[in-house]
C-alpha positions as CSV (number, residue, x, y, z in Angstrom):
1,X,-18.4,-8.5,-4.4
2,X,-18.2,-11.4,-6.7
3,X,-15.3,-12.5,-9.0
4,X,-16.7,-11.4,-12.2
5,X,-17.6,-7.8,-10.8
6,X,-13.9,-7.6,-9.3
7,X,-12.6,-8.9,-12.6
8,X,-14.8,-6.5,-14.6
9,X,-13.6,-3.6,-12.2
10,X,-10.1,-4.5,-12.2
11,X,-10.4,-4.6,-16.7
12,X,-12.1,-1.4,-17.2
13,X,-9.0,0.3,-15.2
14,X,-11.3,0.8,-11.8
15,X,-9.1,1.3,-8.3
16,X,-9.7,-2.3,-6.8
17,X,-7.4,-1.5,-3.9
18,X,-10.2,-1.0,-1.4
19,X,-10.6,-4.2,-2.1
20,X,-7.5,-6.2,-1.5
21,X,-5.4,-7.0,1.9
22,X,-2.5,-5.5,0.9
23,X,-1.0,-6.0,4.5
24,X,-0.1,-10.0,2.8
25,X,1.0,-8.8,-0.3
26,X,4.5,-10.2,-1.6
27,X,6.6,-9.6,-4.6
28,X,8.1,-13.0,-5.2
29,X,11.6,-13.7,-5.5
30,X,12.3,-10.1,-4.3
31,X,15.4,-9.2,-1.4
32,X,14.2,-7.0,1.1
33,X,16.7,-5.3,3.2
34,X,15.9,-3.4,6.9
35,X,16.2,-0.3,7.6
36,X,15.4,2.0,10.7
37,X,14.1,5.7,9.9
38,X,13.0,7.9,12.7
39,X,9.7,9.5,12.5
40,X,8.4,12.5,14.6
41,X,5.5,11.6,16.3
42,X,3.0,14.1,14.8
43,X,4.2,11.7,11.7
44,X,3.5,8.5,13.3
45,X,-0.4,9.2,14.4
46,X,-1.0,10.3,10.7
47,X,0.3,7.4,9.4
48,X,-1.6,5.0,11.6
49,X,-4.7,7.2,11.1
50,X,-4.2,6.2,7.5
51,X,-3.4,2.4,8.1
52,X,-6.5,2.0,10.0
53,X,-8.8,4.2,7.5
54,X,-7.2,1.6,4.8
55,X,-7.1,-1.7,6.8
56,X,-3.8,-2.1,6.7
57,X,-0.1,-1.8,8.5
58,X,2.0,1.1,9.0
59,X,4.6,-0.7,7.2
60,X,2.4,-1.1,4.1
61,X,1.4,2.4,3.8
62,X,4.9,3.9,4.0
63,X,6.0,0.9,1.7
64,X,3.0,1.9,-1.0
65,X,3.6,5.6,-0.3
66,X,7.4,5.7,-1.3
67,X,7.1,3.5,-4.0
68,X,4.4,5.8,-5.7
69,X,6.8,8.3,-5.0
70,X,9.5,6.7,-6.4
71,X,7.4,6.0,-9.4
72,X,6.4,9.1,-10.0
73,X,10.5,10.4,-9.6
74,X,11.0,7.8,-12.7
75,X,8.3,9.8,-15.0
């Protein structure tokens, strides 16, 4: 896709997400803190199914997943 397509998507309020590598995303000048949460395994596989059907880490879709949550817990 070329820039002014993405740019045009991106301004007329499309999802441009399939689009990015959100597995290097950052959010500049933010702390991050670790933290270790058990998952069953059941959990685990659906998770990576996910990552994989989206091209990204684990990490990133639990990280996107609870912050839409979180998001939505605000509203």
């Amino acid at each position: 896709m070329k820039t002014e397509e993405f740019d045009k998507q991106f301004d007329d309020g499309a999802d441009i997400t399939n689009f990015l590598d959100l597995s290097k995303a950052k959010r500049i000048k933010q702390q991050h803190k670790r933290v270790d949460v058990d998952f069953p395994v059941r959990m685990i596989d659906s998770l990576d199914k996910e990552a994989t059907c989206l091209g990204v880490s684990r990490q990133s879709v639990i990280k996107v997943w609870l912050g839409e949550r979180l998001q939505q817990q605000k509203a």
